[in-house]
TORKOL-4160 file (C-alpha; in steps of 0.2 Angstrom, whole numbers, padded with zeros to 4 digits, m for minus):
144
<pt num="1" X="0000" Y="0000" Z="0000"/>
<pt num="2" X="0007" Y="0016" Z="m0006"/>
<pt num="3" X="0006" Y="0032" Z="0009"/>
<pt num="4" X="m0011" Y="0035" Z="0003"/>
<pt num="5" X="m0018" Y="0022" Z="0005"/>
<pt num="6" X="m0012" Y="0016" Z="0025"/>
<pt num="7" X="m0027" Y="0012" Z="0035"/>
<pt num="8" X="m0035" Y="0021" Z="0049"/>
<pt num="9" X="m0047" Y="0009" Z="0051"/>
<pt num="10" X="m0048" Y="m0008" Z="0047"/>
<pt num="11" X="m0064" Y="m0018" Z="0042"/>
<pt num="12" X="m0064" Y="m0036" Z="0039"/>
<pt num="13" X="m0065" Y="m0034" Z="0020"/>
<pt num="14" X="m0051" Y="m0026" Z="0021"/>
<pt num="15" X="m0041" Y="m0036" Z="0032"/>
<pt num="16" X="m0024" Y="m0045" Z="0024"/>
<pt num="17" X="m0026" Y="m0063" Z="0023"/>
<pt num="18" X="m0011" Y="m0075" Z="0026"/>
<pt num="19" X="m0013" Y="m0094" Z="0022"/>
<pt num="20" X="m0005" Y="m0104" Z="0035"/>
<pt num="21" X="m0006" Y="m0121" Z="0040"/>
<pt num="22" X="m0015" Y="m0121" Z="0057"/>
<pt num="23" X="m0029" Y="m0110" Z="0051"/>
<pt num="24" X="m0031" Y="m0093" Z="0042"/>
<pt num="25" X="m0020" Y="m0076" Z="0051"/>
<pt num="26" X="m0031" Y="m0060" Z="0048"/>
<pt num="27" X="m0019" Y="m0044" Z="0050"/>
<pt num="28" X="m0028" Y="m0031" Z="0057"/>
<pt num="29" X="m0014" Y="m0021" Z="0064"/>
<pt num="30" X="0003" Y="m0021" Z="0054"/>
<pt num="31" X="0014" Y="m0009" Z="0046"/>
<pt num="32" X="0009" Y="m0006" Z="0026"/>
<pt num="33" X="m0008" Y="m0008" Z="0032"/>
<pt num="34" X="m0007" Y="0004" Z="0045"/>
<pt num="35" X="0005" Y="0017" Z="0054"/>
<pt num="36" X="0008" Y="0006" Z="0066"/>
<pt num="37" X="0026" Y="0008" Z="0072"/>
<pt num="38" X="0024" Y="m0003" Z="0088"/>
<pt num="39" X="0009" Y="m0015" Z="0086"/>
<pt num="40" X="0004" Y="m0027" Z="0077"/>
<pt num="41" X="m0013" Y="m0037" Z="0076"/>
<pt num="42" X="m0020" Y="m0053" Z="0067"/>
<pt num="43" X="m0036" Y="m0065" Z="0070"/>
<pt num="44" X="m0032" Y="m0082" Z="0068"/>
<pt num="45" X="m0047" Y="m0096" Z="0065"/>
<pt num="46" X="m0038" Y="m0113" Z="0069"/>
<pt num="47" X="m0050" Y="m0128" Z="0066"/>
<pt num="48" X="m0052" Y="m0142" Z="0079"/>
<pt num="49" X="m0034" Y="m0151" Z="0082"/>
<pt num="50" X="m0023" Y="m0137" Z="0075"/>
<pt num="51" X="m0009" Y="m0130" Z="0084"/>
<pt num="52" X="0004" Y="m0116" Z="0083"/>
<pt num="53" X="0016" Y="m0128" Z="0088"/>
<pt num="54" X="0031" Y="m0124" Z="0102"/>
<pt num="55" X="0039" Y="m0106" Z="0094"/>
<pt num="56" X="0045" Y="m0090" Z="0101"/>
<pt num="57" X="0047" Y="m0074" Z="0095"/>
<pt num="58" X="0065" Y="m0068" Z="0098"/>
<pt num="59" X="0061" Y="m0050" Z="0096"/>
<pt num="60" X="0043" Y="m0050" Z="0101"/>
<pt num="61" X="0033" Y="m0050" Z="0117"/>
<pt num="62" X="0015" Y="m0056" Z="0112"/>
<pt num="63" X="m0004" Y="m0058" Z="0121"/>
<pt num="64" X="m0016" Y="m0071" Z="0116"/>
<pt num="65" X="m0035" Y="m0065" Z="0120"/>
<pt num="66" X="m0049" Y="m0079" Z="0116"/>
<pt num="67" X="m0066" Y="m0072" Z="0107"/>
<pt num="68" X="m0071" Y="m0090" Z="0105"/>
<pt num="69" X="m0068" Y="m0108" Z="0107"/>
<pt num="70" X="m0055" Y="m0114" Z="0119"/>
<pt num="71" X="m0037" Y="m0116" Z="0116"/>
<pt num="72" X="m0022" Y="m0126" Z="0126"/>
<pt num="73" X="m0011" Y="m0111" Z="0131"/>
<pt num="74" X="0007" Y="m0115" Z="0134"/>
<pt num="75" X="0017" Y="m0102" Z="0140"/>
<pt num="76" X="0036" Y="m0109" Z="0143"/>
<pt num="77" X="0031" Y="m0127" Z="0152"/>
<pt num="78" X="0014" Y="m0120" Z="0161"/>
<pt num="79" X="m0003" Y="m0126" Z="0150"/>
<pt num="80" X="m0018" Y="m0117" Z="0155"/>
<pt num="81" X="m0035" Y="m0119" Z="0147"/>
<pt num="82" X="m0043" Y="m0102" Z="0141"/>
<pt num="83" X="m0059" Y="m0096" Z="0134"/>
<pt num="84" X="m0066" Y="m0081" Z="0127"/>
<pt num="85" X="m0063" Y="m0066" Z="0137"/>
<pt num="86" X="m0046" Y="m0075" Z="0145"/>
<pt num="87" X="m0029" Y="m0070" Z="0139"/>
<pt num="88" X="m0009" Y="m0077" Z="0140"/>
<pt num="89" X="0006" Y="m0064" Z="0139"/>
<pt num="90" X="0020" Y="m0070" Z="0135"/>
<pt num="91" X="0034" Y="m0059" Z="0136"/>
<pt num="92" X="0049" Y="m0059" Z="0122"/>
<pt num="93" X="0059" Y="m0075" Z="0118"/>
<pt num="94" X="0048" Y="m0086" Z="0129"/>
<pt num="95" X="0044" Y="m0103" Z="0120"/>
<pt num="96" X="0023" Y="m0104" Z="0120"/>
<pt num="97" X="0010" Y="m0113" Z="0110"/>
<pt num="98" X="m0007" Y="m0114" Z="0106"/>
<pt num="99" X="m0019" Y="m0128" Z="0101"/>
<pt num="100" X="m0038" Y="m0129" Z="0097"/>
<pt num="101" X="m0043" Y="m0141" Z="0113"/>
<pt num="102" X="m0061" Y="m0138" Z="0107"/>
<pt num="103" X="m0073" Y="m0144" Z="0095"/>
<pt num="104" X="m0075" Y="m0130" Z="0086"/>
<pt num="105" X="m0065" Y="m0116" Z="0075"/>
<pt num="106" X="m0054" Y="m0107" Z="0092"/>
<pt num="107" X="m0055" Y="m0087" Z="0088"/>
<pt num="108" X="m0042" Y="m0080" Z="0095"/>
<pt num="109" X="m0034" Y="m0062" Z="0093"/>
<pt num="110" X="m0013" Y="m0062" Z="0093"/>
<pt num="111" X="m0007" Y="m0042" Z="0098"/>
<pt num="112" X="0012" Y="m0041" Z="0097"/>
<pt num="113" X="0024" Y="m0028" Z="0099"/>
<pt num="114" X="0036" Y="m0021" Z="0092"/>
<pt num="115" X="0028" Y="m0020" Z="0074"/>
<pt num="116" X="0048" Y="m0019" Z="0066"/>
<pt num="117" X="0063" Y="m0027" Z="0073"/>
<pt num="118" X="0078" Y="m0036" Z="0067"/>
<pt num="119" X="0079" Y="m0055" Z="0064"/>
<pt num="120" X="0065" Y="m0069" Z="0062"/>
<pt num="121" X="0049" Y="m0066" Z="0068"/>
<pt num="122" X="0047" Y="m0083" Z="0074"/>
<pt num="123" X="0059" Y="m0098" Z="0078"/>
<pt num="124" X="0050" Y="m0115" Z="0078"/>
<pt num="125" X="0056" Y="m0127" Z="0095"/>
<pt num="126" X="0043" Y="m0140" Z="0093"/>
<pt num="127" X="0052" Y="m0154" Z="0089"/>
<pt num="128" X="0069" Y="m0151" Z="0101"/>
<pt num="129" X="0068" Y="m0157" Z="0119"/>
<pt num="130" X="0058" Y="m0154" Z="0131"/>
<pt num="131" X="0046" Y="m0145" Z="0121"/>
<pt num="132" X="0042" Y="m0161" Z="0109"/>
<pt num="133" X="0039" Y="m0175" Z="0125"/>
<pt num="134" X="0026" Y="m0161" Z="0131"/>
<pt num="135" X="0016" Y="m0161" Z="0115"/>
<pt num="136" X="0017" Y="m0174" Z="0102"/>
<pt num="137" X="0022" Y="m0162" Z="0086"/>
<pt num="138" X="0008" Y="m0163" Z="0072"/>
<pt num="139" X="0014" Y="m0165" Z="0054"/>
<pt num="140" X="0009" Y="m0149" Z="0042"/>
<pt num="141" X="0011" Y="m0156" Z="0023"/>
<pt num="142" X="0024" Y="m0139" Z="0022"/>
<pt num="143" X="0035" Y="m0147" Z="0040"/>
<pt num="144" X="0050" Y="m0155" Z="0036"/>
């Protein structure tokens, strides 16, 4: 989006869709779509039995807040069950996870911040130790 065109508000319409493999990422809230400098925001609608695996954000601190459905929360090695209205922070470089424990589509909104930083976004730790004998890693047809 050209300077003209950054968003001060953003319907669903509008919204940019990323495809990933545990359920569709809404961004709401992210630089080129808005002005934001320190936030960003997406919607992700996981079906039943998906999971963003064991990950951390190096650069990132992050909530978690439930509109609907119930996800597994993990946040380093403690698991909590949350529902809409409930939250998890998990402050930056902390390994974390979520899965769909329900059995219907978990709703859930991700708010990170900062909205620019250096290095990779996320770094995937499901399948190293312990975070793989916690939860038994599911196999995306784009995993290795």
């Amino acid at each position: 989006m050209s300077r003209d065109q950054i968003l001060r508000f953003v319907t669903a319409s509008e919204a940019v869709v990323e495809e990933v493999p545990w359920g569709p990422h809404h961004w709401l809230c992210r630089p080129g779509l808005t002005e934001a400098e320190n936030l960003l925001m997406v919607r992700v609608r996981m079906p039943p039995g998906d999971a963003h695996q064991f990950h951390r954000h190096p650069a990132l601190e992050e909530i978690i807040y439930v509109i609907s459905g119930t996800a597994e929360q993990w946040v380093a090695e403690e698991k909590r069950l949350l529902g809409a209205g409930d939250m998890a922070h998990i402050p930056r470089d902390v390994v974390h996870a979520t899965w769909n424990a329900g059995d219907e589509t978990l709703v859930f909104l991700a708010i990170l911040s900062p909205a620019t930083f250096e290095g990779p976004a996320t770094v995937d730790v499901y399948e190293e130790a312990p975070w793989r004998a916690l939860k038994t890693p599911i196999r995306y047809p784009s995993s290795n």
